[in-house]
ZAMARGU-4260 file (C-alpha; in steps of 0.2 Angstrom, whole numbers, plus 5000, padded with zeros to 4 digits):
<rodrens>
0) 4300/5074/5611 | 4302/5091/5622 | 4308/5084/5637 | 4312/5100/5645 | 4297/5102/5647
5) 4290/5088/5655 | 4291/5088/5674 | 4294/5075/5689 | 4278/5065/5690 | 4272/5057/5707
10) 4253/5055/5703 | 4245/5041/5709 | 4236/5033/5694 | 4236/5039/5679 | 4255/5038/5683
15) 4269/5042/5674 | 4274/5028/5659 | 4294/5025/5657 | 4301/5040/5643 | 4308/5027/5632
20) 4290/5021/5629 | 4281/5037/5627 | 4294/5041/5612 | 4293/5025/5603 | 4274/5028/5604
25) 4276/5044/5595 | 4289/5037/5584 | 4275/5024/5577 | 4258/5033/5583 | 4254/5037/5564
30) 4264/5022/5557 | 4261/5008/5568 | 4273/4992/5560 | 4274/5000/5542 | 4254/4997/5541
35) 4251/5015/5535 | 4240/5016/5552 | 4241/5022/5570 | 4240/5007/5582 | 4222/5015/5588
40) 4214/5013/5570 | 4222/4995/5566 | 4206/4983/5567 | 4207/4971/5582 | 4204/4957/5571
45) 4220/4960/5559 | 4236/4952/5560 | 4246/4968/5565 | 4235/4969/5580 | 4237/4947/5585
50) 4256/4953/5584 | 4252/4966/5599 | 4243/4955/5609 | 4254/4938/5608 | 4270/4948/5612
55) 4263/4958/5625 | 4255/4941/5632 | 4272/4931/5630 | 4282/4945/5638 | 4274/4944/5654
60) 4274/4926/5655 | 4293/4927/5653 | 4294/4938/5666 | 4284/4932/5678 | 4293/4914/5673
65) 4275/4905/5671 | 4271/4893/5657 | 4253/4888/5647 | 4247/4882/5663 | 4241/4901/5667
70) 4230/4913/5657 | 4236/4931/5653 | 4219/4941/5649 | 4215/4959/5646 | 4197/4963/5652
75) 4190/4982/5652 | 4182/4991/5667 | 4198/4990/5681 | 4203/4982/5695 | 4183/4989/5701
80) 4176/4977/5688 | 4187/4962/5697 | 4181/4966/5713 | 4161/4961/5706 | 4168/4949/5693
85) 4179/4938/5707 | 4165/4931/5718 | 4155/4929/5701 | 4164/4916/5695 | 4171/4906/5708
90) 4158/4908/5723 | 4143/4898/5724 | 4130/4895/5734 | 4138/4884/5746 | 4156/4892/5744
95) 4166/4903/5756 | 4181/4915/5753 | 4194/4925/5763 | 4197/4942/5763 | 4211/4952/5771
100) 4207/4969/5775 | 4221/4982/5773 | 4212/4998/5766 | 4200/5006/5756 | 4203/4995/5740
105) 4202/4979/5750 | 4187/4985/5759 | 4178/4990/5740 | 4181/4971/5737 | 4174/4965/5749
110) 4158/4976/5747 | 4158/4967/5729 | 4156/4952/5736 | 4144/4955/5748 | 4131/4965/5737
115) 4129/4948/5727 | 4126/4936/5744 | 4142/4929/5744 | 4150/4922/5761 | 4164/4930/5766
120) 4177/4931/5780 | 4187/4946/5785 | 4201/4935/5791 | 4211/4947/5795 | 4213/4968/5797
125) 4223/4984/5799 | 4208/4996/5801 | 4212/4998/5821 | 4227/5006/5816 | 4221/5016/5803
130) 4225/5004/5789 | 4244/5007/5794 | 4251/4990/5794 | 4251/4973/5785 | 4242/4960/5795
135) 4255/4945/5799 | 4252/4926/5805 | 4235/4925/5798 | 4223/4909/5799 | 4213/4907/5785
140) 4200/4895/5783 | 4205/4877/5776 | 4188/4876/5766 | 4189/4892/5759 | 4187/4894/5739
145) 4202/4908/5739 | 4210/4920/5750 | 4209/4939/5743 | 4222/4953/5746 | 4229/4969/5740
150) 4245/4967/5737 | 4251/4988/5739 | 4239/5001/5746 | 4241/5017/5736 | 4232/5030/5749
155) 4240/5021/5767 | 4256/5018/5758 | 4259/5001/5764 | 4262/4984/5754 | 4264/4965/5758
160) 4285/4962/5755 | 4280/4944/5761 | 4265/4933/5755 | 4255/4924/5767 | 4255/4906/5768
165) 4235/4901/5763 | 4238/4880/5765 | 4233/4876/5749 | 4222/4889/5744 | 4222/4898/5729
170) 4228/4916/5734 | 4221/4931/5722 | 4230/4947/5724 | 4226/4966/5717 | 4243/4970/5711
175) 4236/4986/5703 | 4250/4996/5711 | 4266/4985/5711 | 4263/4973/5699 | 4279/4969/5686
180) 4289/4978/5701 | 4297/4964/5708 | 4297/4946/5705 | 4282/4934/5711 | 4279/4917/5718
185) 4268/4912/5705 | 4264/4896/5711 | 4257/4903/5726 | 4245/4912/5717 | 4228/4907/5706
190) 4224/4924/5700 | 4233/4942/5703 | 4226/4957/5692 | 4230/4974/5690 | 4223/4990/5683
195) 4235/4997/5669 | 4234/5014/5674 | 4246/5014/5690 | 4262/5004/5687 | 4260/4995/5669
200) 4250/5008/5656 | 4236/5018/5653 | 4218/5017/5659 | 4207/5009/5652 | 4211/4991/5653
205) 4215/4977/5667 | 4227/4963/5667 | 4220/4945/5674 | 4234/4933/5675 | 4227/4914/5682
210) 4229/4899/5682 | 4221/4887/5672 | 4215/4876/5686 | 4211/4891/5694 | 4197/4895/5681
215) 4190/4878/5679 | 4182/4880/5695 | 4173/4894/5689 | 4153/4897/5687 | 4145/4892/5672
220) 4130/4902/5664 | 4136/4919/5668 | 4133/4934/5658 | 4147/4933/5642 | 4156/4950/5645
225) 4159/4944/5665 | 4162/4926/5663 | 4184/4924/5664 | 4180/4909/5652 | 4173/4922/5636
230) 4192/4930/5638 | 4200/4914/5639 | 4194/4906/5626 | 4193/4922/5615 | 4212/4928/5615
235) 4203/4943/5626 | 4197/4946/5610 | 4178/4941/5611 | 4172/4959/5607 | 4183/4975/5602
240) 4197/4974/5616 | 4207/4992/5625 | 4217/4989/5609 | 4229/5004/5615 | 4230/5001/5630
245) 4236/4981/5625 | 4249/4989/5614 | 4257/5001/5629 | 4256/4987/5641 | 4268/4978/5628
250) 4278/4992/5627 | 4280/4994/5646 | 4283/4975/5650 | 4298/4976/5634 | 4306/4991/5643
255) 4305/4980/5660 | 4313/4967/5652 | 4326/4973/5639 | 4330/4989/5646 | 4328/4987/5664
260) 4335/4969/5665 | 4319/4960/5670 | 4311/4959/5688 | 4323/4958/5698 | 4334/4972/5693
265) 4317/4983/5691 | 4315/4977/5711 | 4332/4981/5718 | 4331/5000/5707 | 4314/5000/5716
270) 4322/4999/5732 | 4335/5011/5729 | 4323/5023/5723 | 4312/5021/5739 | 4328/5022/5751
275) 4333/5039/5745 | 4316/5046/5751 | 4312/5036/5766 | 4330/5041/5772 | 4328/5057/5770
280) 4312/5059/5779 | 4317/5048/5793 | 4334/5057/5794 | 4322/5071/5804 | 4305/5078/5811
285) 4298/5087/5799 | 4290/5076/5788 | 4284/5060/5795 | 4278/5042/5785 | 4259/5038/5789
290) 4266/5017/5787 | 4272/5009/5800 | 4289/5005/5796 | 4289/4986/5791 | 4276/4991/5781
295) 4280/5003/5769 | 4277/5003/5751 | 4290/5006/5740 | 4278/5013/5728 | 4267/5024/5737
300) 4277/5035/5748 | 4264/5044/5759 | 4269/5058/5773 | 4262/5073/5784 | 4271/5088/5787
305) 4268/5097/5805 | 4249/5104/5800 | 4239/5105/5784 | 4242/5124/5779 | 4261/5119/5777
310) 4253/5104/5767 | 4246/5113/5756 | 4260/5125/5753 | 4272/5111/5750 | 4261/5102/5736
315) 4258/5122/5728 | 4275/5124/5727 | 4283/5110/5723 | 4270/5109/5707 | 4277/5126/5704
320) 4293/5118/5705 | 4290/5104/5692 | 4284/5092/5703 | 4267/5086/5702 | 4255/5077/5710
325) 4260/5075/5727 | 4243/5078/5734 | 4238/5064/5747 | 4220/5055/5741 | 4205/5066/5744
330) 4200/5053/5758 | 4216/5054/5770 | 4223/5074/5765 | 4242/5072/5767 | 4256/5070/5754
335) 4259/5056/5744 | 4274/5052/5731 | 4271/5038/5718 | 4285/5031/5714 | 4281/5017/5700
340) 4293/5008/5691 | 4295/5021/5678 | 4300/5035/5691 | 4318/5039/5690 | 4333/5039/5703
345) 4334/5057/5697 | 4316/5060/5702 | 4320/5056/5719 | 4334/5065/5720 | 4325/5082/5714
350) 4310/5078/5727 | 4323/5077/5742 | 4330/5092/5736 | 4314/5102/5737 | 4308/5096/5754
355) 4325/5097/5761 | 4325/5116/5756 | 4305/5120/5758 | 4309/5112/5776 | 4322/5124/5779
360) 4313/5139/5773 | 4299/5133/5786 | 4309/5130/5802 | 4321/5148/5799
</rodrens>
């Protein structure tokens, strides 16, 4: 692979995927296993294809450290889908759930839910800051079917470094930003999903991991393709599954664990990786977080420079300089740096270097 010309990726989703991955894609794209076939033409219903899936489903049960008592699906149409298909399954009629409210992918949820009748309660918010801060000591509702959150919010940059304590109830968090960066109190959870396309693969597909108990509360006689039962009992294989996206996802969750270490080491190079930019843009004026600090996500770094012209100066040049997509989402304007697990220390270092020298041009 040409690496030189590859440059530092800090785009938000589609993110960057680790190196080591991409290169043992192209190794096999046109040979997938010795099958004489690219892993996109295998049919779903071969035995190459079982092999992909079972791994890719046993990996992330070994990393997360959970057993047979939870579900590992893949289900098409993103984290979006989940929002619609949550209150589907597990709201009825006489059912109530809580939702905490901490940005635009939480409020999207919510919408979901309220679109089809259901009852909700917005136990909690951070909209009167601007969505700047992680809600803390929040009462939910003892009768409530589940208490929803999103776990990392990509455009405010902030994330939940503690779980909240639901008494009981089944918590289901959006992970679609940070899953697999750290490890998780499984127990804690019923479900937690994730669109690939951030921090564990390409678009295109979703992870749902829940717990069995979880899902026999469910609905019945919902439509197949949005029932969670159709994906349970069909290996995720009920009709022709985001085969690619599968395969990646396995890929990604082998370099977390054999190359990387597991969760934990992936967390604590998370943390280091965050530290070097945090630090440097509280080390001065010129740049400042839009987080409050006990807030911050360590995978979303989002900033302000002194006014928008220099904003869009910085983003033209530093894509110039081979780093790109620092442009904040087109709902807040601003800066932002993605810093998934497959960003580098080296990454960091480089992004440093350029705002510590595009600051200096700037304040001569």
């Amino acid at each position: 692979m040409m690496t030189d010309q590859r440059i530092f990726n800090f785009n938000a989703g589609p993110a960057a995927l680790p190196l080591p991955v991409l290169e043992e894609i192209q190794s096999e794209f046109l040979n997938f296993a010795g099958s004489g076939m690219s892993v996109t033409e295998i049919s779903h219903r071969s035995a190459y294809f079982d092999a992909v899936i079972d791994e890719a489903v046993a990996r992330a049960k070994r990393l997360l450290g959970i057993g047979d008592d939870y579900h590992v699906l893949f289900i098409q149409g993103g984290a979006s889908m989940q929002f619609a298909m949550i209150p589907m399954n597990f709201l009825g009629p006489d059912d109530s759930a809580d939702f905490v409210n901490t940005g635009t992918w939480s409020t999207k949820a919510i919408k979901e839910a309220q679109i089809q009748g259901k009852k909700v309660q917005v136990v909690a918010s951070s909209e009167d800051k601007d969505f700047s801060y992680i809600p803390k000591d929040i009462r939910f509702n003892a009768g409530a079917k589940f208490v929803h959150i999103t776990s990392n919010n990509t455009i405010k940059g902030t994330q939940f470094h503690e779980f909240p304590e639901t008494a009981g109830v089944p918590l289901v968090a959006d992970m679609s930003s940070d899953i697999f960066s750290k490890p998780l109190p499984m127990k804690k959870f019923g479900m937690i999903y994730a669109g690939a396309q951030k921090n564990l693969g390409p678009s295109g597909c979703c992870m749902v991991i829940m717990k069995k108990d979880f899902l026999d509360t469910a609905t019945e006689g919902l439509p197949s393709m949005l029932a969670y039962k159709t994906y349970a009992d069909k290996n995720s294989m009920y009709n022709t599954p985001p085969c690619f996206g599968i395969y990646t996802i396995g890929l990604v969750l082998k370099w977390i664990e054999e190359e990387m270490g597991g969760l934990a080491e992936m967390a604590d190079y998370n943390i280091q990786k965050a530290d070097v930019l945090y630090d440097f843009i509280d080390s001065g004026e010129f740049y400042r977080t839009t987080a409050e600090k006990n807030s911050r996500s360590l995978m979303n770094v989002t900033f302000r420079l002194p006014d928008e012209d220099l904003e869009k100066e910085f983003i033209a040049k530093a894509t110039e300089a081979g780093l790109g997509g620092l442009k904040g989402h087109r709902s807040v304007g601003g800066c932002r740096a993605s810093i998934y697990n497959a960003a580098t220390m080296e990454s960091m270092y480089a992004l440093v270097e350029f705002m510590e020298s595009f600051e200096k041009e700037k304040s001569a």
